[in-house]
C-alpha positions as CSV (number, residue, x, y, z in Angstrom):
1,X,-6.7,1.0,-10.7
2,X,-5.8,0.9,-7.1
3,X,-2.0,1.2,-6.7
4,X,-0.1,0.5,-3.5
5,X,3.9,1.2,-3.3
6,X,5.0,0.0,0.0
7,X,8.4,1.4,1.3
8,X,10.2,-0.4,4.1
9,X,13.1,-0.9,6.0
10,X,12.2,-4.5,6.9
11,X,13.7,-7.3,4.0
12,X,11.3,-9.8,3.4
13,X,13.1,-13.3,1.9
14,X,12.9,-13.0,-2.3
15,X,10.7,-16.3,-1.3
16,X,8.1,-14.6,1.0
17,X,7.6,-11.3,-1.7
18,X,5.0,-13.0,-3.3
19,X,2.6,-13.8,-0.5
20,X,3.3,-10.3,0.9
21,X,2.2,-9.2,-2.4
22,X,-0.6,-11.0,-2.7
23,X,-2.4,-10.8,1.0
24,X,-1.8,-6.9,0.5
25,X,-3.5,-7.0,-3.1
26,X,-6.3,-9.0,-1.4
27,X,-7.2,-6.1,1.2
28,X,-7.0,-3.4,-1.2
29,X,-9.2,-4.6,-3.8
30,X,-11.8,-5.9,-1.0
31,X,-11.1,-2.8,1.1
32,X,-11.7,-0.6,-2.1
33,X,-14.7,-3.0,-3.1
34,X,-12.4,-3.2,-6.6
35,X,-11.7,-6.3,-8.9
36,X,-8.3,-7.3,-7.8
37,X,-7.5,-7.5,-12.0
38,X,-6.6,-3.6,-11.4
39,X,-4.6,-3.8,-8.3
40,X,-1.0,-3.0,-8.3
41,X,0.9,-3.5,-5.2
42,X,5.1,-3.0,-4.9
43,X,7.4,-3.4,-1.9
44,X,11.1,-1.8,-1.8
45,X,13.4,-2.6,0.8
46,X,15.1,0.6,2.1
47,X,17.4,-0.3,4.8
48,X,18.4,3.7,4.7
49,X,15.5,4.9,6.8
50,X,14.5,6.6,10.0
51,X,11.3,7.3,12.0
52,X,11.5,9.3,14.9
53,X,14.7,9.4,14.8
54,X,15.0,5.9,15.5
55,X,15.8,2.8,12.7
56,X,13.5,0.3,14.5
57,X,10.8,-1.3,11.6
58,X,9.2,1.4,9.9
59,X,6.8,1.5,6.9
60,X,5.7,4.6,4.2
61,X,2.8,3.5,2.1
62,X,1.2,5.1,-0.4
63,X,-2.7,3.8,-1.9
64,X,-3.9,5.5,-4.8
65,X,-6.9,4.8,-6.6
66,X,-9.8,6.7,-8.7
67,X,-12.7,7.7,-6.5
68,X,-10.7,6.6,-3.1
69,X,-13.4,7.6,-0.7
70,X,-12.2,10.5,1.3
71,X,-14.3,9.2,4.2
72,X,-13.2,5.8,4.0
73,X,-9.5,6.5,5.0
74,X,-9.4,5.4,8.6
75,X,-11.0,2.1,8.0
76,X,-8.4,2.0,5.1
77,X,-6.1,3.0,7.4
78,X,-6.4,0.2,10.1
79,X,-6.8,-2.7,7.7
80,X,-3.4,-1.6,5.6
81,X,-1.3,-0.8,9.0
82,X,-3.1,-4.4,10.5
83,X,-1.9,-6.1,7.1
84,X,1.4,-4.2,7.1
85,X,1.8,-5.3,10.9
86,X,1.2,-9.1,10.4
87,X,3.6,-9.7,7.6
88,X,6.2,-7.2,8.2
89,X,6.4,-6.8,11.7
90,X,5.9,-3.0,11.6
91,X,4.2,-1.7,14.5
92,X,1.8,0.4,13.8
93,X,2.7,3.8,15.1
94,X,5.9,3.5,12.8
95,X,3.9,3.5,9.8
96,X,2.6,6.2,7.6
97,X,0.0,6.5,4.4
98,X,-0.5,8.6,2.0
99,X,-4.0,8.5,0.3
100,X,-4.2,10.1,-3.2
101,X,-7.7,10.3,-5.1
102,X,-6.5,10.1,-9.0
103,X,-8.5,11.7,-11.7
104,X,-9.7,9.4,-14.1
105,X,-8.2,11.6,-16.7
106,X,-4.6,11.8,-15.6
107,X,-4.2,8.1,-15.5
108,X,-3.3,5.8,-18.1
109,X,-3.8,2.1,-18.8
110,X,-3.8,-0.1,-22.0
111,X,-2.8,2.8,-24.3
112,X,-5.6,5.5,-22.7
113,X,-7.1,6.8,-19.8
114,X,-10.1,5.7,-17.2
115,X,-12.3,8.8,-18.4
């Protein structure tokens, strides 16, 4: 049940969402080793944002999945901010992640829970 929320101020084309979507979906769910069936990936365009003071391309991710490997976050890490990079121009050092390890009981799916 990996989720990904992607938060940028960089517009992609309504025409080029779904291959962003998609390529990002792919390295979760082969980063996570996860069928890609329970990935969930969004992307929100929020011109209203700084980093650094500064309103050059910017990125905040968030990747949260049950059993996310707590020493698997920097390779997680570089392959998200790599993807991130190539298909939104984001330089790397203008994007942050948040990892979050969800409890199998506190999230729902098809009317119950992953416990």
């Amino acid at each position: 049940m990996p989720v990904l929320s992607i938060v940028t101020n960089q517009a992609v084309a309504d025409a080029d969402q779904p291959a962003l979507l998609m390529a990002l979906s792919e390295t979760v769910a082969d980063a996570l080793g996860k069928p890609e069936q329970y990935v969930m990936v969004s992307y929100t365009h929020n011109p209203a944002m700084l980093f650094a003071g500064q309103a050059a391309p910017l990125a905040y991710l968030e990747l949260k999945s049950i059993g996310l490997p707590a020493d698997g976050t920097n390779a997680l890490s570089a392959r998200l901010c790599d993807s991130v990079h190539k298909h939104l121009d984001v330089a790397k050092n203008r994007i942050y992640i948040e990892f979050s390890d969800a409890q199998r009981h506190l999230f729902g799916w098809d009317g119950g829970t992953f416990a």
